[in-house]
C-alpha positions as CSV (number, residue, x, y, z in Angstrom):
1,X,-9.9,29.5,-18.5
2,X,-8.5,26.5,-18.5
3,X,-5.5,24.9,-16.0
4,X,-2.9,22.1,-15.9
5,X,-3.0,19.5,-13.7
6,X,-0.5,17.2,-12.9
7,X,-2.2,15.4,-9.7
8,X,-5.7,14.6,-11.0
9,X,-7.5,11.8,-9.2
10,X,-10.5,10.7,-12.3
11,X,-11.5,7.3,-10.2
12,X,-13.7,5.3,-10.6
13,X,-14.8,1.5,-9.0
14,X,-17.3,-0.6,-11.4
15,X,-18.5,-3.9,-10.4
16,X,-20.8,-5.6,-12.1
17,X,-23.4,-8.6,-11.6
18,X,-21.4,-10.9,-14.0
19,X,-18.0,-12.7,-12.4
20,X,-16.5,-12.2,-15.6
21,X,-16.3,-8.0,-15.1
22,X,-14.6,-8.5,-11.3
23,X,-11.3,-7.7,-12.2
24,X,-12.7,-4.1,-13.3
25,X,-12.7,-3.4,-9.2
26,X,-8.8,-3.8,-9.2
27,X,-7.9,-1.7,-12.5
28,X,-6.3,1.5,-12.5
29,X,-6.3,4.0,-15.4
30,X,-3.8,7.2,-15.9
31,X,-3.0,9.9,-18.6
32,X,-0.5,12.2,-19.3
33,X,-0.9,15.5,-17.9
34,X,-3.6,17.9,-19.9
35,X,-5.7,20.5,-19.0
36,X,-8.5,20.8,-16.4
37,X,-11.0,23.8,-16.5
38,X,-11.9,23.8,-12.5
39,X,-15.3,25.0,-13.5
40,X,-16.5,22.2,-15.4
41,X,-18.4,19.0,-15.0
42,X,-16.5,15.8,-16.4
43,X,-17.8,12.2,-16.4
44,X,-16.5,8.9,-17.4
45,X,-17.0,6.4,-20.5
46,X,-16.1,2.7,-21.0
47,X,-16.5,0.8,-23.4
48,X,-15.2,-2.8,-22.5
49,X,-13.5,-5.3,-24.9
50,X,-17.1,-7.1,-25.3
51,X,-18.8,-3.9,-26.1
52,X,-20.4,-3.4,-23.4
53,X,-20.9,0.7,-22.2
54,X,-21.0,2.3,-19.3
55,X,-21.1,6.1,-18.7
56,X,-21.3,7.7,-15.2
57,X,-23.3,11.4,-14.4
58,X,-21.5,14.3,-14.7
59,X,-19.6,15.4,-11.6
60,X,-17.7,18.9,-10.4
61,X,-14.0,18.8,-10.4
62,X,-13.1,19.3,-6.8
63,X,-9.7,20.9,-6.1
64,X,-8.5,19.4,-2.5
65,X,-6.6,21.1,0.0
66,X,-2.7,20.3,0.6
67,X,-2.5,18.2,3.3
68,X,-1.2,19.6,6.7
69,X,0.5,16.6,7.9
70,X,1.2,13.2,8.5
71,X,1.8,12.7,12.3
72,X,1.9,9.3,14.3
73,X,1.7,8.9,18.3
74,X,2.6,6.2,20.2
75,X,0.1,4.3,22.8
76,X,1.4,1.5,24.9
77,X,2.3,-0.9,22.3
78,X,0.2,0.5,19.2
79,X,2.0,3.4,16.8
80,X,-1.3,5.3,15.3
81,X,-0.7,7.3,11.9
82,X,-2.6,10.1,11.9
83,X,-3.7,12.8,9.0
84,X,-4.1,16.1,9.3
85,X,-5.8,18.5,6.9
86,X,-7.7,21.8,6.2
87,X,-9.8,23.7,3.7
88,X,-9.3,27.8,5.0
89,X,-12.1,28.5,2.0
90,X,-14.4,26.3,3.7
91,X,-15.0,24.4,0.4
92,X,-14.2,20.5,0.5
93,X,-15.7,19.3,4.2
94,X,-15.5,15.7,2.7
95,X,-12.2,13.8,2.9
96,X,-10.7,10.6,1.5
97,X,-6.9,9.1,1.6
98,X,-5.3,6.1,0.4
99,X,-1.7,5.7,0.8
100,X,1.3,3.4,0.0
101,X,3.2,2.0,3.0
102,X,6.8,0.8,2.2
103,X,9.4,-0.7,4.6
104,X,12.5,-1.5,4.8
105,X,13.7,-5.3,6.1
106,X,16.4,-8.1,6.2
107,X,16.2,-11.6,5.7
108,X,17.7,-14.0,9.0
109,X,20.8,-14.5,7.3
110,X,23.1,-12.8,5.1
111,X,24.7,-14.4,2.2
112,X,28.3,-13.6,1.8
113,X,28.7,-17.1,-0.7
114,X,27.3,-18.7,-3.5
115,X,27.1,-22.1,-4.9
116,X,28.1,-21.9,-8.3
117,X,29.5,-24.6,-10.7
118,X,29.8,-27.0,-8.4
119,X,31.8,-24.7,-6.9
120,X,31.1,-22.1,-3.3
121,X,32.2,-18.9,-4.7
122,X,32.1,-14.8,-3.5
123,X,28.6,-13.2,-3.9
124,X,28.4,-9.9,-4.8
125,X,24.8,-9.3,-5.2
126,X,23.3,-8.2,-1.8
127,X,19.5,-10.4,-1.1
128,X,19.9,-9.5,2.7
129,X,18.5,-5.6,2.3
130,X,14.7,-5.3,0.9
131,X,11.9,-3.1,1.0
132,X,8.1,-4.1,0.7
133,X,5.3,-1.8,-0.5
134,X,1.9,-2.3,-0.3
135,X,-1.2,-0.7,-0.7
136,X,-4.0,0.6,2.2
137,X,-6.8,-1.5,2.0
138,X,-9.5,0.4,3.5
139,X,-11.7,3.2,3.2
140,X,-10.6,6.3,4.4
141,X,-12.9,8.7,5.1
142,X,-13.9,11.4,7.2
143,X,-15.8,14.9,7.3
144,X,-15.8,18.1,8.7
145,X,-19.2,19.2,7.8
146,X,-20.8,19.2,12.0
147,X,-17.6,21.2,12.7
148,X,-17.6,25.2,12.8
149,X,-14.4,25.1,10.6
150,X,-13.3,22.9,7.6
151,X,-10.7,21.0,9.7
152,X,-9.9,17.1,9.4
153,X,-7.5,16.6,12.9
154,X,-6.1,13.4,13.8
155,X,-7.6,10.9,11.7
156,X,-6.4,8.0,12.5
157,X,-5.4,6.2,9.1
158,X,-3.9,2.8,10.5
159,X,-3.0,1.6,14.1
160,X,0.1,-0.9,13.9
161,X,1.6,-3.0,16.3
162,X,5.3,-1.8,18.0
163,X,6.3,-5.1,17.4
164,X,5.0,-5.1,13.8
165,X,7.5,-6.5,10.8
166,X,7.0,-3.3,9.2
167,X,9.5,-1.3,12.2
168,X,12.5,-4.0,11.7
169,X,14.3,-1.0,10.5
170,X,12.3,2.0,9.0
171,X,9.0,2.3,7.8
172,X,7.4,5.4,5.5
173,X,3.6,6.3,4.7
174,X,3.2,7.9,1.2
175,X,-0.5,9.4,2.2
176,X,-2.8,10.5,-1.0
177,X,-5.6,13.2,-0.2
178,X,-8.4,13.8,-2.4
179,X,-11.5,16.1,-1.9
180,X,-15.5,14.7,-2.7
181,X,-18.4,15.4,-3.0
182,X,-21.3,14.9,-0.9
183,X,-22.6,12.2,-3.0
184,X,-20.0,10.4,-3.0
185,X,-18.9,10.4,0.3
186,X,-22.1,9.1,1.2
187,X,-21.3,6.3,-1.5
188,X,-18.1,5.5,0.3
189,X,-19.6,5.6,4.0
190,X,-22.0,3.4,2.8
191,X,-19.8,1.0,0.4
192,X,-17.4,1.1,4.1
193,X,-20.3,0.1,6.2
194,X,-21.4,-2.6,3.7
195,X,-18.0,-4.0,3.8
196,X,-16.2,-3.4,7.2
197,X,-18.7,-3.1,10.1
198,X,-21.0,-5.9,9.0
199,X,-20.3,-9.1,10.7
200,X,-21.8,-8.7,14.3
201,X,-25.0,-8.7,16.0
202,X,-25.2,-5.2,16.6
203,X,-23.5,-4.4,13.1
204,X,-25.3,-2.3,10.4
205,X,-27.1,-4.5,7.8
206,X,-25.8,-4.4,4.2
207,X,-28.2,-2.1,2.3
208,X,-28.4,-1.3,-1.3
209,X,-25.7,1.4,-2.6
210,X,-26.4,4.2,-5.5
211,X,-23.7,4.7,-8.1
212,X,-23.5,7.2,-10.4
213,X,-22.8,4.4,-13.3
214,X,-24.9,2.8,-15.6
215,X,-24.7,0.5,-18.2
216,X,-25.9,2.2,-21.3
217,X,-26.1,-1.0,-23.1
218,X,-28.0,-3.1,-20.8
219,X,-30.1,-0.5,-18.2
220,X,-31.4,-3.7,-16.6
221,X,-27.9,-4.4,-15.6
222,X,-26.9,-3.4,-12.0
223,X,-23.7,-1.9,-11.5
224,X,-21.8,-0.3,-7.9
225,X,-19.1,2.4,-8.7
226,X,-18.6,5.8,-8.8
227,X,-17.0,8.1,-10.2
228,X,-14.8,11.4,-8.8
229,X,-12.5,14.0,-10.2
230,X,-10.0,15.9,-7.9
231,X,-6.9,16.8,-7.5
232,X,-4.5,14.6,-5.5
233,X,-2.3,16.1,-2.8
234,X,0.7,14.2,-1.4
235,X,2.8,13.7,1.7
236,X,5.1,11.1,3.1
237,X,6.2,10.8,6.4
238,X,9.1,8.1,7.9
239,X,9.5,6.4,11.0
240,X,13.0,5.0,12.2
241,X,13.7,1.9,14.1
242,X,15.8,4.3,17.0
243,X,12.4,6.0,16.8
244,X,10.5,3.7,18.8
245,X,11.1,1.9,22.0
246,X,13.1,-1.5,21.8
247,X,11.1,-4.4,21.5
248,X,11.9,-7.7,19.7
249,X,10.1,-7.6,16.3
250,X,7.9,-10.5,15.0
251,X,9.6,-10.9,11.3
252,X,8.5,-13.9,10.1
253,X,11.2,-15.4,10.4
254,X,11.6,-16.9,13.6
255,X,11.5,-21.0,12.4
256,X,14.9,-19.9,10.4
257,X,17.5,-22.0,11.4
258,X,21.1,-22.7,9.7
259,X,22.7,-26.2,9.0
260,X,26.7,-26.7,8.0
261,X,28.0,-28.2,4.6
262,X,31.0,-29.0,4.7
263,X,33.7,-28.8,1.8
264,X,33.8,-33.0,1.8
265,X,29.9,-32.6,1.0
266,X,30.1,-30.1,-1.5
267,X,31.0,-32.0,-4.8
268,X,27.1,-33.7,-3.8
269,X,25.2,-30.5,-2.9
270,X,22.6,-29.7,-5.5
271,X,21.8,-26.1,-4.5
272,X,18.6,-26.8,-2.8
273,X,19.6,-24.2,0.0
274,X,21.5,-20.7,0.1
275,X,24.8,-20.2,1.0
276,X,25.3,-17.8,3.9
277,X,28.7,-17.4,5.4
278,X,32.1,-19.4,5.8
279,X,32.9,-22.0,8.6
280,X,36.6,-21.5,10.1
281,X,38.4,-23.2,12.7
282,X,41.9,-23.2,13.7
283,X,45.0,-20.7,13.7
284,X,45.7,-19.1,11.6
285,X,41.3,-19.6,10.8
286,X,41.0,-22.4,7.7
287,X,37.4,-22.9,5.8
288,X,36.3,-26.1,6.5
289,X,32.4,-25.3,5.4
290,X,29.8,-23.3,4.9
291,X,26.5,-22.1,7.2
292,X,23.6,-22.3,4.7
293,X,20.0,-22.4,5.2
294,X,16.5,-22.1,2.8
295,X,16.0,-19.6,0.1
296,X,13.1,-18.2,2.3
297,X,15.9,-16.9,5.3
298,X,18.3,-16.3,3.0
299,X,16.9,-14.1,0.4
300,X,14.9,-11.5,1.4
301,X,12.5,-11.0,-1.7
302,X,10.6,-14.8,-0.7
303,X,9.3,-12.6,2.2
304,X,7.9,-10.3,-1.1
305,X,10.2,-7.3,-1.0
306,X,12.4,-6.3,-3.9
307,X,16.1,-5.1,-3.5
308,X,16.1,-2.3,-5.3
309,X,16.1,0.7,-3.0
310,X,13.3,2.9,-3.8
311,X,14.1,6.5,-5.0
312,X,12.3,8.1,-2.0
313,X,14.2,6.5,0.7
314,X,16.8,8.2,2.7
């Protein structure tokens, strides 16, 4: 019997020996929905745009366990993010995550005008909201197998600053689950060790990791990837600014400072700064110029955000 899945997780990391084939380690691949048979083995085929092959062994499709929750705990001035997961059929005992962290920020200034024309007129589009995503970076992994019960608790998935950018206003964690195999959780512990606790003395030397990919056109060629198939569970989890204790966030845009064109300099002004609000003076209050400052302070997507407010966000 066969079953529709709508979360599938077929990954797959290939590196090879050749600089040209890099860009493989950075390539995602989806399909539209179809149909899963729990019970089968599945493995993976490429065939690159120089004809070169590579086919992977056959692996189970493991189904992974919903995930029980995202927590976070504060200590001192660290916020820890924490999952929390478990398998009551005792069957998955081998863990990985990656997530998506998005946040939401303001440039220094807020633009109210625009030069236009030659002309400072109204602006009406708003570049002083943004929100930033980006992607986790490390490997995630944990296991439950010297534990009497199938329970991850408290995995600590990143540890951020209080004072951190990414708490200006509110921050969210869209955390991915998947379930592996033994193999390939020992491909990932060693591919992490390899990668992030090298470096020191007393650090783990770099040792030679198995994949479960060849190259079927060249055997001689050595290649590091593997290849899993689970399901994907999801669960997001926010964190507000009145959340937290107040502290003074590091931005990135503490060198932001504003300068004052006035209307006798405007016929000469070329643009090469934003526009951000009106200078009055007087009574009843007259314009006689306009705060502006650079594109970076002024418009939030320089600091790499985008201001379209993501459907997710509250």
């Amino acid at each position: 019997m066969t079953c529709p899945y709508r979360n599938i997780k077929l990954s797959w990391k290939l590196k090879t020996t050749r600089a040209a084939s890099l860009h493989l380690l950075k390539r995602s691949y989806s399909s539209l929905p179809f149909f899963i048979d729990p019970d089968k083995n599945y493995r993976l085929k490429i065939k690159t745009s120089s004809n070169k092959e590579y086919e992977s062994d056959f692996v189970p499709f493991k189904q992974t366990p919903a995930i029980d929750s995202v927590t976070w705990a504060l200590d001192d001035d660290d916020v820890h993010i924490y999952a929390n997961a478990h398998d009551e059929n005792d069957n998955t005992h081998y863990y990985f995550w990656k997530y998506d962290e998005t946040w939401a920020y303001t440039s220094a200034f807020p633009s109210l005008n625009k030069y236009e024309n030659g002309q400072i007129v109204d602006r009406h589009d708003d570049i002083f909201h943004c929100w930033k995503t980006l992607p986790s970076t490390q490997i995630l992994i944990s296991s439950s197998v010297k534990l009497a019960q199938d329970i991850i608790s408290k995995y600590t998935l990143i540890t951020l600053p209080l004072n951190s950018e990414k708490f200006q206003s509110e921050y969210s964690m869209n955390l991915h689950q998947f379930a592996l195999t033994k193999d390939a959780f020992e491909y990932w512990q060693q591919l992490k060790k390899n990668t992030e606790n090298i470096g020191t003395i007393f650090g783990p030397q770099p040792s030679q990791i198995l994949s479960n990919i060849r190259c079927t056109s060249n055997p001689a060629e050595p290649v590091i990837g593997y290849f899993s198939a689970s399901s994907i569970e999801k669960k997001r989890v926010f964190i507000s600014r009145q959340e937290l204790p107040l502290v003074r966030n590091i931005t990135g845009y503490e060198d932001c400072v504003q300068d004052t064109l006035f209307n006798a300099q405007i016929p000469d002004f070329r643009g090469s700064e934003l526009i951000t609000y009106p200078v009055t003076k007087g009574m009843p209050p007259a314009v006689v110029g306009y705060l502006m400052a650079s594109f970076f302070c002024v418009d939030c997507r320089f600091h790499g955000g985008t201001t379209v407010k993501p459907d997710f966000w509250k």
